[in-house]
Each structure stands twice: as structure tokens, then as C-alpha cells.
C-alpha positions as CSV (number, residue, x, y, z in Angstrom):
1,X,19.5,2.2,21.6
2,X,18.3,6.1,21.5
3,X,18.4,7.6,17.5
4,X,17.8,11.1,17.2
5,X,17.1,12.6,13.5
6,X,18.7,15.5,13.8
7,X,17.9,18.6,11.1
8,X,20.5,20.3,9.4
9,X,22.0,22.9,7.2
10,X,24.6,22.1,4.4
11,X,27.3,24.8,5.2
12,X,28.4,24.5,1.5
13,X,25.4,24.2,-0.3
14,X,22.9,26.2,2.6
15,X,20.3,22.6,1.7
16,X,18.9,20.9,4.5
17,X,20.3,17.8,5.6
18,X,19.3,15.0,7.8
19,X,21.6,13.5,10.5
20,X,20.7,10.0,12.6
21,X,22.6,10.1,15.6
22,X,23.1,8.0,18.4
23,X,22.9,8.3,22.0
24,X,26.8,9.5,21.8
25,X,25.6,11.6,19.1
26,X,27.7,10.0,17.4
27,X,26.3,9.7,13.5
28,X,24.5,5.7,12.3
29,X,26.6,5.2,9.6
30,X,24.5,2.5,7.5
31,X,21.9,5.0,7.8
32,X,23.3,7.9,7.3
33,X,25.4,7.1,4.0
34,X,21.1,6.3,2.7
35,X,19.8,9.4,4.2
36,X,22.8,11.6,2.5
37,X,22.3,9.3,-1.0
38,X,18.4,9.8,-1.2
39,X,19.2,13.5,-0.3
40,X,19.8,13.7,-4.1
41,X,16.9,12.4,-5.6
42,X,13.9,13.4,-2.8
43,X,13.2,16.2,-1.2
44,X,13.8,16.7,2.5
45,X,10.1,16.1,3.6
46,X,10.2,12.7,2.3
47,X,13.8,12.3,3.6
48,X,12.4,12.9,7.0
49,X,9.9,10.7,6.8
50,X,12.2,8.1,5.4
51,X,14.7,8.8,8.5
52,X,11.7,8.5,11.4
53,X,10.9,5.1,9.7
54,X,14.4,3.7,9.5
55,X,14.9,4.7,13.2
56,X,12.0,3.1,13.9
57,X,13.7,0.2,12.1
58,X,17.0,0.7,13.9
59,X,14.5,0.3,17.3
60,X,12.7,-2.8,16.7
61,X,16.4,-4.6,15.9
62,X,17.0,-3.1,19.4
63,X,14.3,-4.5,20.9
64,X,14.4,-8.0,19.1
65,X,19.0,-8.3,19.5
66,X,18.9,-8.4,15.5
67,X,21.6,-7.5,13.5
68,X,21.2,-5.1,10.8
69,X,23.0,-6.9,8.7
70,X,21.2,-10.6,9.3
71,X,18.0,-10.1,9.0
72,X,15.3,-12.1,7.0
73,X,11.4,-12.2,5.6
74,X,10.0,-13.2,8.8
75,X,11.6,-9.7,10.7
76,X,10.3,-7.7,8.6
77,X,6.8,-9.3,8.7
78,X,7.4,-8.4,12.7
79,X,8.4,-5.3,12.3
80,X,4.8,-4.6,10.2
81,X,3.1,-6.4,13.0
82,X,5.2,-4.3,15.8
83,X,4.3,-1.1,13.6
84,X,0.9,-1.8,13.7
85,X,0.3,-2.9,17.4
86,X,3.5,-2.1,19.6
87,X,5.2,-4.7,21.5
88,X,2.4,-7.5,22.5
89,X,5.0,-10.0,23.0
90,X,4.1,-10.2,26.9
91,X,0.4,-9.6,26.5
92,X,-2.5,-11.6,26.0
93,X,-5.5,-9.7,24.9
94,X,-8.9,-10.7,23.9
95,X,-10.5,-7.8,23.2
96,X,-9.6,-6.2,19.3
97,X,-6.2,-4.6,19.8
98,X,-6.4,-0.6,18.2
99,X,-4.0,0.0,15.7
100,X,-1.5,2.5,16.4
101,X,-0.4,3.3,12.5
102,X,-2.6,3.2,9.6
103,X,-2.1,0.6,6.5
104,X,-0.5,3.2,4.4
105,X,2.2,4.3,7.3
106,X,3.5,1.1,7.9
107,X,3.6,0.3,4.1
108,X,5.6,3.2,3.8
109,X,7.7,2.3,6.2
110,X,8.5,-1.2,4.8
111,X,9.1,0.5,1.5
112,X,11.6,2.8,3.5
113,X,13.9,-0.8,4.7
114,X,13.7,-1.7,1.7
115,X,15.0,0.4,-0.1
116,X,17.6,0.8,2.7
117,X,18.7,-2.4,1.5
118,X,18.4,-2.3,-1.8
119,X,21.5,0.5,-1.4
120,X,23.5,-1.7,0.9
121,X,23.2,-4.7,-1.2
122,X,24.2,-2.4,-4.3
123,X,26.9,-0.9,-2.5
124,X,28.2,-4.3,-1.4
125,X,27.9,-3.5,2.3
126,X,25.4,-6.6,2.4
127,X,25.6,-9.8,1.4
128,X,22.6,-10.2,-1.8
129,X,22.9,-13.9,-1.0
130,X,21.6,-13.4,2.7
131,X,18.6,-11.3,1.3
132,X,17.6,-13.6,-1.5
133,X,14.0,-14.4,0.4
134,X,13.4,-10.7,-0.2
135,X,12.9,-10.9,-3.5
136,X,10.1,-12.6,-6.2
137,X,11.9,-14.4,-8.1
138,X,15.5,-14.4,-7.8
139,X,17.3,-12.2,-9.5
140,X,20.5,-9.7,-10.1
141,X,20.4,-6.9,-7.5
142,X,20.4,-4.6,-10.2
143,X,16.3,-5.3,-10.4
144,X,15.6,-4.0,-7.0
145,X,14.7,-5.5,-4.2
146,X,11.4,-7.5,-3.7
147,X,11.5,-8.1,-7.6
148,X,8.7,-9.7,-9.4
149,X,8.1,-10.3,-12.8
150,X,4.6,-9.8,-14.8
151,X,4.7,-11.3,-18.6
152,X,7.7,-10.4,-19.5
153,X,7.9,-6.6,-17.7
154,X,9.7,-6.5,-14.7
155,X,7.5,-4.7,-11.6
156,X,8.4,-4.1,-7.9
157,X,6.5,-7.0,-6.2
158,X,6.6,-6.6,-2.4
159,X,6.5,-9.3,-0.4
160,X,5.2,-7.7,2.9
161,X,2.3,-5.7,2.4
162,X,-1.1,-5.0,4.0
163,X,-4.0,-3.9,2.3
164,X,-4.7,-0.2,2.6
165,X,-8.0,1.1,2.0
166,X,-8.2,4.0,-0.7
167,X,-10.6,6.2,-1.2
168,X,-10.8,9.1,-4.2
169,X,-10.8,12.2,-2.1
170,X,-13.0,13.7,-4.5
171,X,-12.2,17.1,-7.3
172,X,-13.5,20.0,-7.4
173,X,-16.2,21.5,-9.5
174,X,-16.0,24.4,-11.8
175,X,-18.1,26.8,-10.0
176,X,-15.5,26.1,-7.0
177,X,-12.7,26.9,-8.9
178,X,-14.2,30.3,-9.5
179,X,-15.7,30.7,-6.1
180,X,-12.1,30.3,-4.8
181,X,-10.5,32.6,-7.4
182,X,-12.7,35.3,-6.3
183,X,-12.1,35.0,-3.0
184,X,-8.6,36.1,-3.3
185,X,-7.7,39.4,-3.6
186,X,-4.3,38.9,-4.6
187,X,-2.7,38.2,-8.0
188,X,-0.1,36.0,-6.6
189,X,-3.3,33.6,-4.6
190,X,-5.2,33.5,-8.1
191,X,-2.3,32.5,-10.0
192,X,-0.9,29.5,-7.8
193,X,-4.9,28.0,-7.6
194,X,-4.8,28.7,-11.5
195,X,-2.0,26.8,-12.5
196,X,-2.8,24.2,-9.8
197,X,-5.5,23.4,-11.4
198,X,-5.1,23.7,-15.1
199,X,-1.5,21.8,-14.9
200,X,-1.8,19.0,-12.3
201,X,1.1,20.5,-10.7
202,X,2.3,18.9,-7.6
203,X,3.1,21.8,-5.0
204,X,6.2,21.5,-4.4
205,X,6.9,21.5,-8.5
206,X,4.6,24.8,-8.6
207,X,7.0,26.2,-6.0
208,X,10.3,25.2,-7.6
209,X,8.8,27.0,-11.0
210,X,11.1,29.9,-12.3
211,X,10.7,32.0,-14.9
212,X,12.2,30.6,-17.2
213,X,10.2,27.4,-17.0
214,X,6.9,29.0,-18.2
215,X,6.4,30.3,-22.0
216,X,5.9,33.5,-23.9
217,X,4.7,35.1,-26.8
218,X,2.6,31.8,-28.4
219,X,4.7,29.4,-26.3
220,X,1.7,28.4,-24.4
221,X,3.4,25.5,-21.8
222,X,5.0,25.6,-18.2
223,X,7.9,23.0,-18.1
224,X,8.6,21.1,-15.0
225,X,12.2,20.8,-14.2
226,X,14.2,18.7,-11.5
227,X,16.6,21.1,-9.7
228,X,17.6,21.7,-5.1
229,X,15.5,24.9,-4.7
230,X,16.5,26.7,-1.3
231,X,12.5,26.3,0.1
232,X,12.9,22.9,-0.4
233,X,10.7,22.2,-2.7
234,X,11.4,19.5,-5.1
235,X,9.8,18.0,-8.3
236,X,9.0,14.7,-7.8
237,X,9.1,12.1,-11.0
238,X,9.3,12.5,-14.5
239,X,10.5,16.3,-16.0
240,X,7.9,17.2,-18.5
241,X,6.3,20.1,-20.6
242,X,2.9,20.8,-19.8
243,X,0.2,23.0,-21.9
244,X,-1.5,25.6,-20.2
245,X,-4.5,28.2,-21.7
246,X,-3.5,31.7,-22.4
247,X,-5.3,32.7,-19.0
248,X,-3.0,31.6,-16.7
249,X,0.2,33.4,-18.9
250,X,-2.1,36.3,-18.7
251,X,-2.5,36.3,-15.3
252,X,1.3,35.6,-14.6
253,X,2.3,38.7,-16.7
254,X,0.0,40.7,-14.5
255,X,1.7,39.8,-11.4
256,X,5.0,40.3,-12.7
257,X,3.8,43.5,-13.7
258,X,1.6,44.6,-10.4
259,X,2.5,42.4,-7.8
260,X,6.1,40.9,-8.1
261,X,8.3,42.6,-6.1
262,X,12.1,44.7,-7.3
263,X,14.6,41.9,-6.6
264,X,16.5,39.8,-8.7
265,X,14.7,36.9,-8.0
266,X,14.4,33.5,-10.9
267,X,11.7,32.3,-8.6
268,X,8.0,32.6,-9.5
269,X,6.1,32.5,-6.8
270,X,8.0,33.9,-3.8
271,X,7.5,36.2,-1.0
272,X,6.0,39.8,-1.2
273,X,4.2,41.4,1.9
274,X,5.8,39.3,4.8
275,X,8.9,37.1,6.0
276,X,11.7,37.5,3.8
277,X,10.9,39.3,0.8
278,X,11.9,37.6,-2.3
279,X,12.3,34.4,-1.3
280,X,10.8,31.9,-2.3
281,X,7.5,30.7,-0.9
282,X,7.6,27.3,1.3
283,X,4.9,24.7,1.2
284,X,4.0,25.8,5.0
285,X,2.8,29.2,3.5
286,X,0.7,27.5,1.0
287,X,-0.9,25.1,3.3
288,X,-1.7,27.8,5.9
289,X,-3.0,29.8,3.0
290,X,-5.4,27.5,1.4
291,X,-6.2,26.7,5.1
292,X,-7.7,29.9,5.9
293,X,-9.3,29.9,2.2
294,X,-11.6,26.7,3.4
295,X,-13.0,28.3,6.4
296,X,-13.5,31.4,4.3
297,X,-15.5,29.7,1.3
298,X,-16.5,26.4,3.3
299,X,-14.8,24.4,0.8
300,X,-12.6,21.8,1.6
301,X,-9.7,22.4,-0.6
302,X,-6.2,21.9,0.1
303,X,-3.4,21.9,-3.2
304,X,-3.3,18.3,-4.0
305,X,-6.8,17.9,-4.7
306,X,-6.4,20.7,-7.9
307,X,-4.6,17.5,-9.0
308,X,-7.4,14.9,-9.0
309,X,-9.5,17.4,-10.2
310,X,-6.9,17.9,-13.4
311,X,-6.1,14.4,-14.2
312,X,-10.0,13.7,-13.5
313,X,-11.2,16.5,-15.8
314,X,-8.9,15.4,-18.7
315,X,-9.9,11.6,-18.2
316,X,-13.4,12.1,-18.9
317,X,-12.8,14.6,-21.8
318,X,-11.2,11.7,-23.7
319,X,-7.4,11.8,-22.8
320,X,-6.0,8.5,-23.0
321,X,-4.2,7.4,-19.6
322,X,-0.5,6.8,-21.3
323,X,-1.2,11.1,-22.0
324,X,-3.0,11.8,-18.6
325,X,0.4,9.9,-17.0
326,X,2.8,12.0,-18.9
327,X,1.2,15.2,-17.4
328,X,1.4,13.9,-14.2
329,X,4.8,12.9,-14.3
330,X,4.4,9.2,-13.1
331,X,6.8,7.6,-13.9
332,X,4.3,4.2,-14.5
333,X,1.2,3.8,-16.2
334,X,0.0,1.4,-13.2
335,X,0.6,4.7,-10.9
336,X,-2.2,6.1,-13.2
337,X,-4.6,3.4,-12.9
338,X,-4.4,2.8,-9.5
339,X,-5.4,6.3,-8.2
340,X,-8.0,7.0,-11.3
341,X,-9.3,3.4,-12.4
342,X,-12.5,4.5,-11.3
343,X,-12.5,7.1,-14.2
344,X,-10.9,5.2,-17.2
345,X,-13.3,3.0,-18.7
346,X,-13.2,-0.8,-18.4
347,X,-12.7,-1.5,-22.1
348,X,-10.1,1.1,-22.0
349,X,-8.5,-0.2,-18.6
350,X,-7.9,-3.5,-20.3
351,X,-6.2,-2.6,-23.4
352,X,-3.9,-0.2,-21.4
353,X,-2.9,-3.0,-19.3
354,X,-2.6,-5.1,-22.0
355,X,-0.5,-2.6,-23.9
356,X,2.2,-1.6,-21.0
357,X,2.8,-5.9,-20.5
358,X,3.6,-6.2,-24.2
């Protein structure tokens, strides 16, 4: 079976939407009534991504004459292995076999069926009884698929995982940060790499900023609010208020004043000298931007790394993890430690672990 994923625009709300089709182009209903639900909660990046994995799903039951709908542990430990090698099932090799997607694409793929299922079992288009080897221990549907428990906290526990190697990509240093400033000679430039890195901001929440999400007078905080923005950018996790120095307001109230453009716009940052003016900015432009800002400077900067650097920088000053993960906007503490254990100390570590199992 052929799937296409198919990109879209919403007549009635101008949003993209993805479509899986068929080789009739005909729409994959089980799939498409997910793809249309997490349209609601993530933004269309990670939709696409979700769609490419599920069709890569929808292939391997192709391949393998499963049903959709009968499927168990083992298959999806086949589909990892599948992922990860292609189909060897005729093929004796015995020379090392090179992996064709890394650790962290095939666990995101798994984590992509899973939740596929986790909305057919909770819409009762599944049987929970037939997926019960999914999850650790057994449990209501209503805990989420592949369920574990730890003391008496409920986490996500998945049963098929492999180990993905992680490496902290590093921060950036304060004469960077000013070495970067300077090398724009735009308002607009120095204020996005500003608030990027004294907020933690992910970019598509520094894109989705409007006005009326950043303070004034003494109110010295940018707020980060969940809401479809027509570039697509989307906050991701927890809505939160976040404290900023007077600087970056500064520096915002100059641009308004000197840069921003005469339309009618509640956008913050949003096109000025090209494309169409007023618009909001898309992540492409940023990327390209801080692109061409690397091979100017010869530093290796690209926007998420503004938010190691942040949650980093406030780590070492003393800011206790449960404060650094509110800032963030992860939605667990274990989130937190995974990606910055390396800061927190080990005393520390313990009694925060300690603390989120009680």
C-alpha cells in the first residue's frame, strides 16, 4: 500500500492541515481522525513528523499482512528493528549491518504508534483488552498507554525503547552573546537573540509572542501563551510568565518605535524589508538568519542552544530545578533532569527526585 501525506490549508480557519491518503487518494481514516485530533495540541511540524512515522507504520503492516487493529508487543519490537535496518528478512549478513535511522528517530517513531493507539483505545475504536501487553502494569486506559508506576507516581514507562546517546550540545558564553548582538545591524535581529537568551524561549513560542504578551511600565515579564498563530508557530508545554531585565523591554520599545513597520499587526516579531510585510516571521526565516550569522562570527549558534545556555546559566546561579522547569515550561521535573543533570548537583539531584516521588 502507497500513503501519501499530503499538506494542506484549512479553508475555514486558513491553518495547515495534514492529509494521509491512499493510493486512491482516498483519505486513512484511523489515521487521519489522529492527525486532525493532535492538530489541536502540536504544531504542524511535529504533526508532520508524526504523519511520516505513522505511514511508515501503516508500511511495515503492509509488508508484514498485519492488521491495524491486531497487533501486539512483538510487532512493534519489529517495526524498531525494521526502522533501524530495513527489511533483512531474506538476508544473511555477516558483516555489521549500518543503521539507516538513528536511536532518537525510531524512538520517536514508537512514541508516534503509540500514542496512535492510545487515541483509538480512548475512542473505543480498539479493543484495550487486545493491547494490554502494551502497558506496565495493567491498568485503566485513562493512564496512557505503556503505563508504569514509580512509588506511588504514575510515569510513562515504554516498553520498546533503545538507548539513544545524548550529548549536551554545549551554551554559549557571554562574550558570544555580545559578539552576536553586534553583528547585527538590525533592531529586530538583536531583539529575537535577546529574548532567546534571557527567557529560554523556544522559537516557535518567541514567534507566536504578541504584544500584549510582554510587559510595560515596571511590569518587567513576557508571558508565554498557547494560541494557532498563522506562521505556525506553536508554544509547546506549559503557559507561563517569565521575567526578563529592563534591556530587553528597552530594546523592544526601540523597535516598535524605529523599526516596526505601519500595519495593524498583534505580532511582535514579523516581517519588515522582504516577503509579506507584516506578517509574521516563520521559523525558516530565523533558521536561515542565524545561519548566515555563524559563518559571519564563526560561531556555531542556532536558536535552541540560547535555551541550554538560559536554563544552564540559571542552574549554576543557584535556581533550584522545580524553578528552572517552570521557565522552561516542562511539563515534568524528570524533563529537567534528564537534559541538565549534568549541572544540578548530586545532593541536589537526589532530594529533587526524592521530592517529585512523594
Amino acid at each position: 500500500m502507497k500513503l501519501t501525506l499530503q499538506k494542506g490549508i484549512d479553508p475555514t480557519t486558513n491553518e495547515i492541515v495534514w492529509l494521509m491518503l491512499d493510493e486512491d487518494y482516498q483519505m486513512v481514516e484511523p489515521i487521519q481522525r489522529y492527525l486532525t485530533y493532535l492538530s489541536s495540541s502540536k504544531s504542524p511540524n511535529s504533526v508532520e513528523a508524526y504523519g511520516y512515522d505513522l505511514k511508515s507504520w501503516w508500511t511495515f503492516l503492509d509488508k508484514k499482512h498485519l492488521d491495524w487493529r491486531n497487533i501486539n508487543l512483538k510487532d512493534l519490537e519489529d517495526f524498531a528493528y525494521w526502522l533501524r535496518v530495513g527489511d533483512r528478512s531474506s538476508v544473511v549478513s555477516i558483516t555489521p549491518v549500518e543503521a539507516l535511522k538513528s536511536e532518537r528517530s525510531i524512538n520517536r517513531a514508537i512514541t508516534a504508534v503509540t500514542s496512535f493507539y492510545e487515541y483509538h483505545i480512548a475512542k473505543q475504536t480498539v479493543d484495550f483488552k487486545k493491547f494490554d501487553r502494551f502497558y506496565l502494569p495493567y491498568g485503566s486506559a485513562n493512564f496512557g498507554l505503556l503505563t508504569g508506576i514509580a512509588k506511588s507516581k504514575p510515569i510513562r514507562q515504554k516498553l520498546v525503547k533503545l538507548k539513544q546517546p545524548y550529548m549536551f550540545p554545549g551554551c554559549l558564553s557571554d562574550e558570544q552573546i555580545e559578539i552576536l548582538v553586534n553583528s547585527c545591524h538590525r533592531l529586530r535581529d538583536k531583539l529575537m537573540i535577546l529574548m532567546l537568551n534571557g527567557t529560554g524561549l523556544r522559537i516557535g513560542e518567541l514567534l507566536g509572542l504578541q504584544h500584549s504578551d510582554i510587559g510595560d511600565g515596571n511590569d518587567y515579564f513576557i508571558r508565554v501563551k498557547k494560541r494557532n498563530n498563522p506562521n505556525g508557530a506553536r508554544a509547546k508545554g506549559q503557559e507561563r510568565t517569565i521575567p526578563v531585565i529592563p534591556h530587553i523591554l528597552q530594546m523592544y520599545n526601540d523597535y516598535l518605535i524605529y523599526e516596526y513597520p505601519s500595519v495593524d499587526s498583534p505580532y511582535v516579531f514579523v516581517n519588515i524589508w522582504s516577503g509579506n510585510v507584516g506578517q509574521p516571521m516563520k521559523a525558516g526565516v530565523i533558521n536561515t538568519m542565524f545561519s548566515r550569522m555563524s559563518k559571519k562570527t564563526g560561531i556555531k549558534v542556532y536558536p535552541h542552544l540560547f535555551r541550554h545556555s538560559y536554563s544552564t546559566r540559571l542552574l549554576k546561579a543557584g535556581y533550584s530545578p522545580e524553578r528552572v522547569k517552570y521557565l522552561l515550561g516542562h511539563m515534568s521535573i524528570q524533563t529537567t533532569l534528564d537534559i541538565y543533570s549534568h549541572v544540578v548537583e548530586e545532593s541536589n539531584l537526589r532530594t529533587v527526585i526524592e521530592e517529585e516521588e512523594e
